[in-house]
KOLVO-472416 format. One line per field, with one value per residue (C-alpha): x, y, z; residue number from 0. Coordinates in nm, 3 decimals, always signed. Each point is the difference from the previous one (the first is absolute). Example, Ala and Ser with C-alpha at 12.3 -4.5 7.8 and 13.67 -1.06 7.14 Angstrom:
c1: +1.230,+0.137
c2: -0.450,+0.344
c3: +0.780,-0.066
resi: 0,1
END
This chain:
c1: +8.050,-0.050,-0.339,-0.091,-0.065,-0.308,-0.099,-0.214,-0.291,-0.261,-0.333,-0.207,-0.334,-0.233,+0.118,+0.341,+0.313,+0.316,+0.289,+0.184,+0.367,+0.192,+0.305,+0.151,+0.381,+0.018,+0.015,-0.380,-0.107,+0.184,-0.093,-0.325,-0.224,-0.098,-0.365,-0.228,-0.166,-0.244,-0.146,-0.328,-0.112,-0.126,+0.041,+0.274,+0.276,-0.055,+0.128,-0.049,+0.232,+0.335,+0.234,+0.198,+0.352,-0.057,-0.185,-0.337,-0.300,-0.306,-0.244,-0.274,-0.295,-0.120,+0.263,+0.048,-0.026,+0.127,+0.275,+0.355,+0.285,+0.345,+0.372,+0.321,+0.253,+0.273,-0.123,-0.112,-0.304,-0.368,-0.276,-0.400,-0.177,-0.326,-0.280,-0.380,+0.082,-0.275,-0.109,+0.016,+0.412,+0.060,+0.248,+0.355,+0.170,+0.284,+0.227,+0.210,+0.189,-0.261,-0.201,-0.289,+0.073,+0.215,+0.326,+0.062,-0.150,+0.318,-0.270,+0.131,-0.198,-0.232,-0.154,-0.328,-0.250,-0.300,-0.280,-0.250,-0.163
c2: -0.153,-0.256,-0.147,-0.306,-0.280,-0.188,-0.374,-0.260,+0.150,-0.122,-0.196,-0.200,-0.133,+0.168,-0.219,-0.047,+0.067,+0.181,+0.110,+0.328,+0.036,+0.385,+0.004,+0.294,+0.096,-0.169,+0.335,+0.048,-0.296,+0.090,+0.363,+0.114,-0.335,-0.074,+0.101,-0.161,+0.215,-0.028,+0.247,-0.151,+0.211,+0.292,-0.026,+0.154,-0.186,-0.188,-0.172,-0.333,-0.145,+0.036,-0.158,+0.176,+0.021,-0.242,-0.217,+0.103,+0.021,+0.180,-0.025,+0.211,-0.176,-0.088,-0.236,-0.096,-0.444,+0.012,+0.125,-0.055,+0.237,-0.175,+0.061,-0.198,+0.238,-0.259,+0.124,+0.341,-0.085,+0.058,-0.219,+0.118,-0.374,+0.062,-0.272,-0.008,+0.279,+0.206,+0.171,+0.368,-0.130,+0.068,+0.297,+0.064,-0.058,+0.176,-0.024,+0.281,+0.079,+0.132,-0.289,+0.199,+0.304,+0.044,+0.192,+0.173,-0.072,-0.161,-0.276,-0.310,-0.145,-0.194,-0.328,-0.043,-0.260,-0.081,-0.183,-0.133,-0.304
c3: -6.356,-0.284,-0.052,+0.136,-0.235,-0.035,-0.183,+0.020,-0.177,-0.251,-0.101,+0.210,+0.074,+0.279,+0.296,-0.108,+0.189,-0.121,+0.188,-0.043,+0.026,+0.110,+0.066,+0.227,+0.113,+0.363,+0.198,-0.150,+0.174,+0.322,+0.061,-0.242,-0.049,-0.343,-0.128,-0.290,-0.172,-0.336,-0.228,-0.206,-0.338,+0.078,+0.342,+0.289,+0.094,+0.358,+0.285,+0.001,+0.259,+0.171,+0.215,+0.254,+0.118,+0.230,-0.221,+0.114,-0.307,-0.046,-0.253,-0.120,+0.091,-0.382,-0.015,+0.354,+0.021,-0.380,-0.064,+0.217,+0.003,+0.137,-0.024,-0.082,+0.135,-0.098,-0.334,+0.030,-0.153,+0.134,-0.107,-0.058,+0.010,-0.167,+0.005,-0.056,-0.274,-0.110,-0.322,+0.207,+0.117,-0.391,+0.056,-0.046,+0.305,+0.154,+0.269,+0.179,+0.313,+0.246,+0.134,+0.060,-0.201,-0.262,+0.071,-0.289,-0.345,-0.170,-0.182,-0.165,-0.298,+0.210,-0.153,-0.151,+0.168,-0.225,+0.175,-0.287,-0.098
resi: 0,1,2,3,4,5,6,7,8,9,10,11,12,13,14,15,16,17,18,19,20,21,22,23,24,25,26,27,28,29,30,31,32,33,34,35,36,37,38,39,40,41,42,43,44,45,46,47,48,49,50,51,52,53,54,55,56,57,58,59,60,61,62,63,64,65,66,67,68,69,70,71,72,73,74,75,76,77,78,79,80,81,82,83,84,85,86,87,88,89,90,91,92,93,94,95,96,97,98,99,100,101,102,103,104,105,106,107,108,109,110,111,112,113,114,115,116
END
């Protein structure tokens, strides 16, 4: 399985938006979901959201009325819209197949979101 591949990533005020880019082979989006994932220093990597096969999403409930996961399946690509960003988002975030939990750990390069003033 090849790793998935991240973007979007970098600097921005507390309150700011970004938007994260991965882009996944189609039959990912069809059959496993897509997951977001983030790892902060020093901490574990978790779940932060995922959308489903069938385009259902789930968030863990820090982030829950920020942040937006949606799919372009015309593109293969799976979005992670983050807004109202916050100094404890600072992490760098992942996404896999497995919208809930990963499905293997085949881990991409992830891209770093810095939340600082």
């Amino acid at each position: 399985q090849v790793p998935l591949v991240e973007s979007g990533g970098g600097l921005v005020q507390p309150g700011g938006s970004l938007r994260l880019s991965c882009v996944a082979p189609g039959s990912f989006l069809s059959f496993s979901g897509i997951g977001w994932y983030r790892q902060a220093p020093g901490k574990q990597r978790e779940w932060v959201g995922g959308i489903t096969s069938v385009g259902d999403t789930k968030y863990v409930d820090s982030v829950t009325g920020r942040f937006t996961i949606s799919r372009d399946t015309a593109k293969n690509t799976v979005y992670l819209q983050m807004n109202s960003l916050k100094a404890e988002d600072t992490a760098v975030y992942y996404c896999h197949t497995g919208w809930r939990t990963p499905t293997g750990e085949n881990w991409g390069q992830g891209t770093q979101v810095t939340v600082s003033s």
